[in-house]
Each structure stands twice: as C-alpha cells, then as structure tokens.
Kinemage of the C-alpha trace (Angstrom):
@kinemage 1
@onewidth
@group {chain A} dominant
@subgroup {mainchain}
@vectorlist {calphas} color= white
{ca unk a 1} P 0.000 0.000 0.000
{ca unk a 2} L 1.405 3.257 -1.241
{ca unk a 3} L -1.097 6.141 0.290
{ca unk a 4} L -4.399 7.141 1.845
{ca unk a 5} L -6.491 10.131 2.232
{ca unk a 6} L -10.043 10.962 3.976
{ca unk a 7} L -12.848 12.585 2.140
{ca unk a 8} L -15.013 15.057 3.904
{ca unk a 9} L -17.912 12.648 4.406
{ca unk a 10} L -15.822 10.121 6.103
{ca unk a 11} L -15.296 7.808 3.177
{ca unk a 12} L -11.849 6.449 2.823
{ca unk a 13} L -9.640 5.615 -0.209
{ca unk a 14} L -6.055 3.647 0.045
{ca unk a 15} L -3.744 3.181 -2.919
{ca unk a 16} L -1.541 -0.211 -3.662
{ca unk a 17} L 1.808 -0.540 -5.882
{ca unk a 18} L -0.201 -0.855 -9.382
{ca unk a 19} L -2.838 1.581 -9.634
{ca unk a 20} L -5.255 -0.427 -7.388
{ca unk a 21} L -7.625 2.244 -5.221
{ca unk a 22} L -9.859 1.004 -2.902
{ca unk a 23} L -12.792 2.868 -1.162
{ca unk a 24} L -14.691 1.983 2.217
{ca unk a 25} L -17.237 4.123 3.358
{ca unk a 26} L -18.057 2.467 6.801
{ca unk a 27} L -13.930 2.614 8.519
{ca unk a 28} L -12.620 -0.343 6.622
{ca unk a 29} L -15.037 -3.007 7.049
{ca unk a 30} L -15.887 -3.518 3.666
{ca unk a 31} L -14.006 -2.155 0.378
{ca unk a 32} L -14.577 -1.627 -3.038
{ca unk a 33} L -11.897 -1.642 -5.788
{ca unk a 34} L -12.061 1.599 -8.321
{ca unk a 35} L -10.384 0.504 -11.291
{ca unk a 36} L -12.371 2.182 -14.394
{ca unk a 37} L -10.846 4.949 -16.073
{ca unk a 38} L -6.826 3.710 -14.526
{ca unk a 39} L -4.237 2.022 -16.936
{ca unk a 40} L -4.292 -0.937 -17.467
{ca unk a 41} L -1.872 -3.714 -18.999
{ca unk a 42} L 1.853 -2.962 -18.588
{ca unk a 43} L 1.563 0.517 -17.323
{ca unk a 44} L -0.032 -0.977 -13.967
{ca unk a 45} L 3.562 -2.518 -13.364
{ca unk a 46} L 4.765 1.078 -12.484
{ca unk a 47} L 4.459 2.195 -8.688
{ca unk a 48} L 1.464 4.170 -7.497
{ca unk a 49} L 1.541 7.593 -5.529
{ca unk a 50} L -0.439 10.085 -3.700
{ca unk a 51} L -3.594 11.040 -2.837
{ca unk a 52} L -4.905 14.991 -3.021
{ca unk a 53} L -8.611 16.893 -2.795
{ca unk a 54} L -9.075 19.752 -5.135
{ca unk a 55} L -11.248 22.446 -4.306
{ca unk a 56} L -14.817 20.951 -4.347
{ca unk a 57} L -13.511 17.798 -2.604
{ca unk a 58} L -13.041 15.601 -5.320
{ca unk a 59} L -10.229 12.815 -5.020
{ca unk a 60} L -6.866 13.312 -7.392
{ca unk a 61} L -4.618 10.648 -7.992
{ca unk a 62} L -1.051 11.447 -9.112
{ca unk a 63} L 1.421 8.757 -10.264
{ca unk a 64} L 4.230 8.349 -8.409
{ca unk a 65} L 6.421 6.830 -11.278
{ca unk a 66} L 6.780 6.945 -14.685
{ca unk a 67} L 4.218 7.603 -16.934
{ca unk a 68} L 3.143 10.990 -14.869
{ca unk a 69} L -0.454 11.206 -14.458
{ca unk a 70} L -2.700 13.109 -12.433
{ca unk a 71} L -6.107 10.948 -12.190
{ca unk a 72} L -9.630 12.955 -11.012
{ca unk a 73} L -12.188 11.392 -9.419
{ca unk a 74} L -15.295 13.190 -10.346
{ca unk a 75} L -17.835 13.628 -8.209
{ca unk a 76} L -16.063 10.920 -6.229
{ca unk a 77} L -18.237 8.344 -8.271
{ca unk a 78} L -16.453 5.285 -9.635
{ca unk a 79} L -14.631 6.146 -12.839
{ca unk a 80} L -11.227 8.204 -12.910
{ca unk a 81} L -10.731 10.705 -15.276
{ca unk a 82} L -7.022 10.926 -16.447
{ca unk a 83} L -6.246 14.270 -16.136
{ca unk a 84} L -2.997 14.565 -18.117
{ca unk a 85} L -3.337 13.794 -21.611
{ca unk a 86} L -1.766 17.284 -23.659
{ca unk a 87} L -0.698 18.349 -20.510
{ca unk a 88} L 2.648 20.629 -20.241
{ca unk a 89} L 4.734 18.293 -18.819
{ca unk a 90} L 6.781 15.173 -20.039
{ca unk a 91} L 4.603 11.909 -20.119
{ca unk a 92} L 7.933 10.385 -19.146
{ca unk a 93} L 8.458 12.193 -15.811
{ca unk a 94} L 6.556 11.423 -12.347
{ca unk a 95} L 3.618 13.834 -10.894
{ca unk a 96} L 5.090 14.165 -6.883
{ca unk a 97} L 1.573 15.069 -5.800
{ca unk a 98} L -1.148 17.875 -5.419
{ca unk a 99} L -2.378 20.130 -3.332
{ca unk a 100} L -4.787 23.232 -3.346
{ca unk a 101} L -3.778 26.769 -3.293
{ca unk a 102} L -6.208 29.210 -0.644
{ca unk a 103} L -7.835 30.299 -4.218
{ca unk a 104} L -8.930 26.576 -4.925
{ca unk a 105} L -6.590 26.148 -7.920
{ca unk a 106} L -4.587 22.726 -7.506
{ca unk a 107} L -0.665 22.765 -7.569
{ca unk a 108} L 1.253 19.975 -8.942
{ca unk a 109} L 5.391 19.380 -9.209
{ca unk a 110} L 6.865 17.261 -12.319
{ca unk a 111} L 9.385 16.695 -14.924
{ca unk a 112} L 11.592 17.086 -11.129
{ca unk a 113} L 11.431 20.497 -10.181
{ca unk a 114} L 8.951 22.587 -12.350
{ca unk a 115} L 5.776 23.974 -11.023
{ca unk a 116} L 2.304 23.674 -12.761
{ca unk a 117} L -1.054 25.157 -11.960
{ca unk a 118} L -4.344 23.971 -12.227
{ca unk a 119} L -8.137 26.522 -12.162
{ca unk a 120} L -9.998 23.546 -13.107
{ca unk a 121} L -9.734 21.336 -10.240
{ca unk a 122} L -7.379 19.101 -12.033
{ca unk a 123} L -8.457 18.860 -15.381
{ca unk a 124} L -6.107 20.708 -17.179
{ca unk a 125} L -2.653 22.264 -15.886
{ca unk a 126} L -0.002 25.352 -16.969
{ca unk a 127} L 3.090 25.584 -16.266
{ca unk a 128} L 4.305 28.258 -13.678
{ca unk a 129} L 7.814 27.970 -13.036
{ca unk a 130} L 11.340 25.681 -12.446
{ca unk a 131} L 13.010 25.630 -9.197
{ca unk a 132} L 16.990 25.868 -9.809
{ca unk a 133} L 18.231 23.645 -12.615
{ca unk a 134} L 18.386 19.832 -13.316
{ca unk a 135} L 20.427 18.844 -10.259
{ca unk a 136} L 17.566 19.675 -7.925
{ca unk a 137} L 14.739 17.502 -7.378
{ca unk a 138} L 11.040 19.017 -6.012
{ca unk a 139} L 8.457 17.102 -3.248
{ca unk a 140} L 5.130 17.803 -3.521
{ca unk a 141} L 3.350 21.333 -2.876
{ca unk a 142} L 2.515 21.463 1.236
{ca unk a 143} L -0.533 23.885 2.369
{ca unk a 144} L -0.417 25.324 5.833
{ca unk a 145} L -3.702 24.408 7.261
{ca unk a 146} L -3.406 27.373 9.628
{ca unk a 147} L -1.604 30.028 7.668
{ca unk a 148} L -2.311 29.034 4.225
{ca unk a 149} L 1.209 29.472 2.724
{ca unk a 150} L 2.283 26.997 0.314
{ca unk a 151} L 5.964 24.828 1.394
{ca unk a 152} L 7.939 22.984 -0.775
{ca unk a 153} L 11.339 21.252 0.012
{ca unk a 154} L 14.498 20.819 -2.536
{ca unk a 155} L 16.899 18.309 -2.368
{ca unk a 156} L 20.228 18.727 -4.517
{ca unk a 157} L 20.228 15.438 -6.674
{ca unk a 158} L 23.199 13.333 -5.943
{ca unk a 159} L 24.420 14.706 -2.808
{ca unk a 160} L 23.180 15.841 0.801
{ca unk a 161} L 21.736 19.512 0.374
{ca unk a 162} L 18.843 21.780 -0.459
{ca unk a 163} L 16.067 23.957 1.714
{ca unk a 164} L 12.723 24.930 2.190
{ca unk a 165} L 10.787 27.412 -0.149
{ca unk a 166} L 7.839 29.358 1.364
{ca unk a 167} L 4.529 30.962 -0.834
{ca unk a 168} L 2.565 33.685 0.535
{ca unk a 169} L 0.872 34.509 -2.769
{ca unk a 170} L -0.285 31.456 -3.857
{ca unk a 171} L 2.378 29.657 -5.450
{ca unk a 172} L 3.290 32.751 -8.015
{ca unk a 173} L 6.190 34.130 -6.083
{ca unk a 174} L 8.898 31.782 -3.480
{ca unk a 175} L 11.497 32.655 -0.994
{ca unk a 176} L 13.647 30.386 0.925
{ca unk a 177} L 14.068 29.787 4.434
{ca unk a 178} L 17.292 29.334 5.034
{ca unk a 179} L 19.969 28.399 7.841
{ca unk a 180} L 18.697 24.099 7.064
{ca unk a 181} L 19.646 21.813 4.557
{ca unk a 182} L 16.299 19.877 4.768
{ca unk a 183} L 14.620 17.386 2.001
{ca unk a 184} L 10.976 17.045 0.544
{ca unk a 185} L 9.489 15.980 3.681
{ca unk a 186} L 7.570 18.555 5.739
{ca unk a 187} L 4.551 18.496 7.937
{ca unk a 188} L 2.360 21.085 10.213
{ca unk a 189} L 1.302 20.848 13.522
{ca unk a 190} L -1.995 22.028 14.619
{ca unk a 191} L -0.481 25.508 15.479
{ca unk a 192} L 1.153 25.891 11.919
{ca unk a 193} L 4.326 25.431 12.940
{ca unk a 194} L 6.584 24.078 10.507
{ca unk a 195} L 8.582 20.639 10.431
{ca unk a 196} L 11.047 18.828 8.257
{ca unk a 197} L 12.943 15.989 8.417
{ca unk a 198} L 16.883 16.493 6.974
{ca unk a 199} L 19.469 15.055 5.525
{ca unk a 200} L 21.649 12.781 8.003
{ca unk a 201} L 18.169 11.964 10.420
{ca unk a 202} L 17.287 15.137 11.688
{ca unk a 203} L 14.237 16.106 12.458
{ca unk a 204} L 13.804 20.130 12.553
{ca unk a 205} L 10.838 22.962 13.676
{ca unk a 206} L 10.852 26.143 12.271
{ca unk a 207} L 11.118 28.520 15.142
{ca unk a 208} L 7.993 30.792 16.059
{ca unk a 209} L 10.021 33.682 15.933
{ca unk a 210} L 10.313 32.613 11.883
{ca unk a 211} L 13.737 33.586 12.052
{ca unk a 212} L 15.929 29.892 11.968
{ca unk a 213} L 15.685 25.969 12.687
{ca unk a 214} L 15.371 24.421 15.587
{ca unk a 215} L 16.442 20.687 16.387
{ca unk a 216} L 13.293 18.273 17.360
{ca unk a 217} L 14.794 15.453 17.958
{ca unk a 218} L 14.870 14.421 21.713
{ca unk a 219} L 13.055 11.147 22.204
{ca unk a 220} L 13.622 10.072 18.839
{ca unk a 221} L 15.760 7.006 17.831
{ca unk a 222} L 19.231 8.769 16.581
{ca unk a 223} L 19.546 8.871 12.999
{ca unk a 224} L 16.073 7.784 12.176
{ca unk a 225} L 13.977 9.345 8.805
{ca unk a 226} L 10.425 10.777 9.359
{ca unk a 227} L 8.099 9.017 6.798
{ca unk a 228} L 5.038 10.955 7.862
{ca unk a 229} L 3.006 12.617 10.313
{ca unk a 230} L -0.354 13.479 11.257
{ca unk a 231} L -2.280 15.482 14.205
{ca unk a 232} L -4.356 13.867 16.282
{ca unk a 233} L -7.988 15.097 18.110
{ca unk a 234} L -5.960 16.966 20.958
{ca unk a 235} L -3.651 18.911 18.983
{ca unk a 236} L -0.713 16.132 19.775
{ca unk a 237} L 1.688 15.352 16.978
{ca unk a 238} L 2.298 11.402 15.290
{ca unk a 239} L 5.249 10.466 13.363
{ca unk a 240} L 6.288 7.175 11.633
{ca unk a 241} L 10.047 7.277 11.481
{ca unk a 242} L 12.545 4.466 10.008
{ca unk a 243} L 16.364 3.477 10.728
{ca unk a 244} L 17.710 0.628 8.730
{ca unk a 245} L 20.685 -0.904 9.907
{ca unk a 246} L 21.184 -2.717 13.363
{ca unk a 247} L 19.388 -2.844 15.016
{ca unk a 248} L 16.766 -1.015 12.497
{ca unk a 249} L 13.875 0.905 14.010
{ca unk a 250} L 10.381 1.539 12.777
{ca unk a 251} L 7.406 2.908 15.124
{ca unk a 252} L 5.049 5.418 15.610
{ca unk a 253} L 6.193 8.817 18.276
{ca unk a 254} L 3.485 11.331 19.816
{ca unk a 255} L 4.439 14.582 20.812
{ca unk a 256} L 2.247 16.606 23.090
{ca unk a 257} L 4.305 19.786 23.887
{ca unk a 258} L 4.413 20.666 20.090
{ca unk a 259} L 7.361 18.556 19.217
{ca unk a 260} L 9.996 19.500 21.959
{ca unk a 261} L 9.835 15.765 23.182
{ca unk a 262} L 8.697 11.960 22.025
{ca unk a 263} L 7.436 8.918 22.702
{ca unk a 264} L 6.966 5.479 21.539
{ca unk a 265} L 2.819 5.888 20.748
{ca unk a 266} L 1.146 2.497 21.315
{ca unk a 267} L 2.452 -1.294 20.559
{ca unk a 268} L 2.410 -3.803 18.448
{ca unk a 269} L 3.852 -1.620 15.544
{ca unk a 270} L 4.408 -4.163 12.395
{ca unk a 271} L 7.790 -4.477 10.545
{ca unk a 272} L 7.602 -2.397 7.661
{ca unk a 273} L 4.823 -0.411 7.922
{ca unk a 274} L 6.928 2.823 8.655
{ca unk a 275} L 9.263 2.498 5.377
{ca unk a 276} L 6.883 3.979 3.119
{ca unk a 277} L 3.331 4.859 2.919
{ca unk a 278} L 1.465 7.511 4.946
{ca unk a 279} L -1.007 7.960 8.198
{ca unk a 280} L -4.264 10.399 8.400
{ca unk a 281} L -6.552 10.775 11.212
{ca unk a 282} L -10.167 9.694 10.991
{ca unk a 283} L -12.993 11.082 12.534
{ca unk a 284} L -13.540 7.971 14.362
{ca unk a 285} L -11.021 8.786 16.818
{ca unk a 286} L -8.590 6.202 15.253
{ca unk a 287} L -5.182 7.261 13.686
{ca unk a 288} L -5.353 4.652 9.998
{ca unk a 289} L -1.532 4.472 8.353
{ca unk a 290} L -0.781 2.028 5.435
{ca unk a 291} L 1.357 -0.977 6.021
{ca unk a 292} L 3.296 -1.149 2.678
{ca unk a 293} L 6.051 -3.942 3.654
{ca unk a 294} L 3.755 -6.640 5.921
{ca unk a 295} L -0.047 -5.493 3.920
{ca unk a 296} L -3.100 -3.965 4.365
{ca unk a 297} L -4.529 -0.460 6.495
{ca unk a 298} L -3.721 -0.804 10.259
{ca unk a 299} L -5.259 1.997 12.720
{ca unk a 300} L -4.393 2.939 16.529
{ca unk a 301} L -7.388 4.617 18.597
{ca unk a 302} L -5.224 7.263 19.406
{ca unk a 303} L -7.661 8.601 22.817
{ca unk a 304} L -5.485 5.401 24.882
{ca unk a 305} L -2.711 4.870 22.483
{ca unk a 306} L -2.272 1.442 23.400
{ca unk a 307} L -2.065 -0.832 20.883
{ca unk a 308} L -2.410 -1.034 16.828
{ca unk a 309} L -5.333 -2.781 15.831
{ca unk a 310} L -5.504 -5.742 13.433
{ca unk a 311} L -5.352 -4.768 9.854
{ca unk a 312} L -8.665 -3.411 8.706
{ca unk a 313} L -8.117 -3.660 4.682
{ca unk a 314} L -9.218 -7.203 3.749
{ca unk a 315} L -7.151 -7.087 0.528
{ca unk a 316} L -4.305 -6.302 2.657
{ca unk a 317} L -1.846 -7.436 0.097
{ca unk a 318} L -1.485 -7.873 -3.683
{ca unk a 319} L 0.719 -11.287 -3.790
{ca unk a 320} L -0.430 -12.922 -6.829
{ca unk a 321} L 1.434 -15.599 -8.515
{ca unk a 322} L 0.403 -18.833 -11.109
{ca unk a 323} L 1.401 -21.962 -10.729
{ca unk a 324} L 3.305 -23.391 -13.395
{ca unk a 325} L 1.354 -26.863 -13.760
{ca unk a 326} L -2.021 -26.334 -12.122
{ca unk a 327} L -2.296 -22.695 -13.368
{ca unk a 328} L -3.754 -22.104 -10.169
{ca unk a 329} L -3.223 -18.460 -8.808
{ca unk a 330} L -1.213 -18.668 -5.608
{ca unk a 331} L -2.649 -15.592 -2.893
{ca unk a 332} L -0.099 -14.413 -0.256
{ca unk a 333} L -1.915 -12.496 2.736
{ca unk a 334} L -0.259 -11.844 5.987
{ca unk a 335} L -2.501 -13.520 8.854
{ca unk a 336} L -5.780 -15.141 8.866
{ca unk a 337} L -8.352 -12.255 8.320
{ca unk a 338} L -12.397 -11.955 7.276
{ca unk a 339} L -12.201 -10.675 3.598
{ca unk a 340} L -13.307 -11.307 -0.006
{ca unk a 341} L -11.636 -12.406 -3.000
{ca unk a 342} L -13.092 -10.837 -5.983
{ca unk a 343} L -12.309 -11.328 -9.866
{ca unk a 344} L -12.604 -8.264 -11.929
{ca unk a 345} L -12.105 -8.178 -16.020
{ca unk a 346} L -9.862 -5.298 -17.613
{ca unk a 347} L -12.248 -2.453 -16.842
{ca unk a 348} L -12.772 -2.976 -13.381
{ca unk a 349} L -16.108 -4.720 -13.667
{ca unk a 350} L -16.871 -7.068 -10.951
{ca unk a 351} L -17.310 -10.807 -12.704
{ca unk a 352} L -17.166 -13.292 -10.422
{ca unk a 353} L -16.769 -13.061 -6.072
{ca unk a 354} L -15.015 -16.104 -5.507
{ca unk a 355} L -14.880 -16.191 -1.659
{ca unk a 356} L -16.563 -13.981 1.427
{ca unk a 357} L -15.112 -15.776 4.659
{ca unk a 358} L -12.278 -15.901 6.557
{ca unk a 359} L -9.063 -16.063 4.419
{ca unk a 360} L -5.946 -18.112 5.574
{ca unk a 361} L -2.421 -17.729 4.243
C-alpha cells in the first residue's frame, strides 16, 4: 500500500503498488476496488503515488512513477478521469503530488522540479515555473492548514543539500528559508508550525520567531527518517520514522508539547509499515496508516494509544502468482483475516466473487 487520504464525508480511499484504489465508506469493514478509467496492462507494473482533494472535494490521484499522471475522481463516483493527456509536462516524468492553493486552484510538481497550476480542479494544468536547474529535485506542494502558505522542500540530486521554499501569494512568487539543509518531507502541527525531516536523520521545527531551525529530535531514535506525520484530536503530533541498519527501528512517536519531546505511541507496531506509505486521522477517533512492507490499512485509537489494531483492509496485500502446472493463482496475505476475494475483467467490472469468509495464508 502506497497512500491514503479521507474525504469530507468520512469515506476512505487507500492506494496499492499498481494503480489499485480502494474505497470503504463504513472505517474499513468492507471495500470496493475503483479501477475504471486507470491504466491498465503494462503501465499498472509502475508504482502508485499520492492522494490529493481539489477544491470541491473531489479525489486526485497522481502517479508516483513513470508515466506521470494526475487521475480525477469526479464527483467521487467510480470512474477516474485521467487528467494529463496534452498536458505541459513530459509523459515520461513522475507527478510528486497535489495540493490546493487558498484560491482553490490545484498545484502539482513534475518533470523534477517545475511547477504547474491547475483553475480547473485538475483537469487541465499550466506551467508556472522551475526551481533551480536539473540537479535539484522538487516534493510535492505542502498547504499550511493554519496560515495558508504553500511549502515545498528541494533536495540537490546526488548529494546531501537543499532547503525549504515558502509561498505567501499562492504559489506565483517563493522565498527560501534558510539556515537548514532539509529534504521534501515537511509536515504542520496544529499551530502551523513548521517541520522537516533532513538530511543525516534530523528532524527540525521552524522557530515561532520565523527567524531559523530548531532541532526536534529528543526522544527520537538517533539517525532515524520521518516518513510521515499526522495530528491527532488533541492537537498532539504522530510520526512514523525508520532506521535501517542494526538494530533497524520503525514505530510510531506522539508529541504533546508541540514537538519538543517523544514517545513510543502504542504497541504492536508491524515491521515495515513505517518504510513507506502515509497515516491520516479519521474522525472515528482512530489514527489509519498504510502498512506497505507486511499489507493492508492498520489503525491505533489514538484517545489510549495502546495498541495497533488488526489490519482493517481485507485485501491487505497484492501477492499474486500462477502456478506453473495447475495454473492455479497462488494468494499471499499476511494472517488469517475476514475478507473477499473478488475477480474483476480489464475495466474494473466485478465478474465473479469467488470467496466472502475468513481467508488463511
């Protein structure tokens, strides 16, 4: 699983590896797979990427990987509307993500470091501008919820390096903030403030005074990459950060004195699930994050903190193989769970449910 995002009605949509979305509108329980309008064929080997809303609330889907596309879902029906045919950038390059602007207009970052605009909702995009030159590669476009500016990190290809640059108009003109040599990653707190994870493991705030950096690392393993964040019901702060090495490290930290200090939040973290991916807060009072490396959506009701829940995405994980004499197709899941095995033909329609019980590995 690659990404997930919240609509404002509650419903929830999570992303897997080859342009497989999934919706649930009742917290996971049950799932439905949105496949018309996405590539399909040989194009579904490249990796997925990240969810956005434009303006009206309508789901984008940008491609993480080669071929760039920007996917819309309108109306937040069932069939995707690909976005980027004749668009201004290179069908070669990767779409990093979207984001909306405080006008409504979405912002999107391809072909590396150049800047496009969108007044449609995501229809139809223009190019704005290019950040530096080739060596420097672009995140995606970051909205303060409370200020409204628009952040975007650069990283100098090839080497440690880059910074932060800040939009108070809009995404027309950028400044940097400098004194940090920070990366694409950056989150908000539920003040505003400002974070970003560095080169070398740090973890930094922008100070209130808006003047320079300030380290945020006490608590946290040494060394350790912030994957993602998210704030929970009482303003405290969640972070999924990774080490590799030995030993390697991968949990979930709260914050609750707006990121001066951290803790491990909850147990029962699985292997893999901080690598990659990304967390979001529900209305339910649970805290959902995608487990890319062990499968599925796995949630921690954040009020006690206690303990992750069993996954709650019955098609936790797309392991498909044949068998060579019995052309039977082989299904890798991670535990016993309650779930359904569906067949589908090319355009997403659903032929055939082939099981609705408990499924064993």
């Amino acid at each position: 699983m690659r990404d997930l995002i919240f609509t404002a009605n509650g419903d929830l949509y999570v992303a897997a590896d080859t342009f497989q979305i999934y919706r649930s509108r009742d917290k996971g329980q049950n799932w439905e797979n949105l496949r018309a309008g996405l590539p399909t064929g040989s194009v579904t080997a490249n990796l997925g990427g990240h969810f956005g809303l434009n303006a009206k609330g309508e789901v984008l889907y940008s491609a993480g990987s080669s071929p760039g596309h920007v996917f819309h879902l309108v109306n937040n029906g069932s069939t995707w509307h690909d976005a980027t045919h004749d668009q201004p950038w290179n069908h070669g390059d990767a779409v990093n993500g979207t984001d909306c602007n405080p006008a409504g207009e979405v912002l999107a970052i391809a072909n590396g470091s150049q800047l496009f605009r969108s007044k449609d909702g995501g229809d139809s995009f223009s190019f704005v501008r290019a950040f530096n030159d080739t060596n420097t590669l672009a995140g995606r476009v970051h909205t303060n919820p409370v200020t409204g500016y628009l952040y975007l990190g650069l990283e100098l290809q090839g080497y440690p390096g880059g910074n932060v640059q800040v939009s108070k108009d809009g995404g027309t003109s950028w400044s940097g903030l400098g004194g940090f040599d920070g990366n694409a990653a950056i989150w908000f707190d539920s003040a505003g403030e400002v974070f970003c994870s560095g080169v070398h493991g740090t973890f930094m705030r922008y100070s209130g005074s808006g003047t320079t950096w300030v380290n945020s690392n006490q608590g946290l393993p040494a060394y350790a990459v912030v994957r993602c964040s998210a704030v929970g019901p009482n303003k405290e702060m969640y972070l999924t950060v990774f080490r590799s090495g030995t030993p390697s490290v991968e949990d979930v930290y709260v914050s609750t004195d707006g990121g001066a200090t951290w803790q491990v939040a909850g147990a029962g973290y699985p292997v893999n699930l901080a690598g990659e991916g990304n967390m979001v807060m529900g209305k339910d009072g649970y805290l959902y994050a995608v487990a890319r490396g062990v499968g599925g959506v796995w949630r921690l009701q954040v009020s006690a903190t206690t303990a992750l829940t069993a996954p709650v995405l019955q098609p936790a994980r797309e392991t498909f193989r044949f068998h060579s004499q019995t052309g039977s197709i082989l299904i890798s899941i991670p535990m016993p769970q309650p779930g359904t095995l569906d067949a589908f033909d090319l355009e997403g329609k659903l032929v055939n449910r082939i099981a609705n019980r408990e499924l064993r590995h």
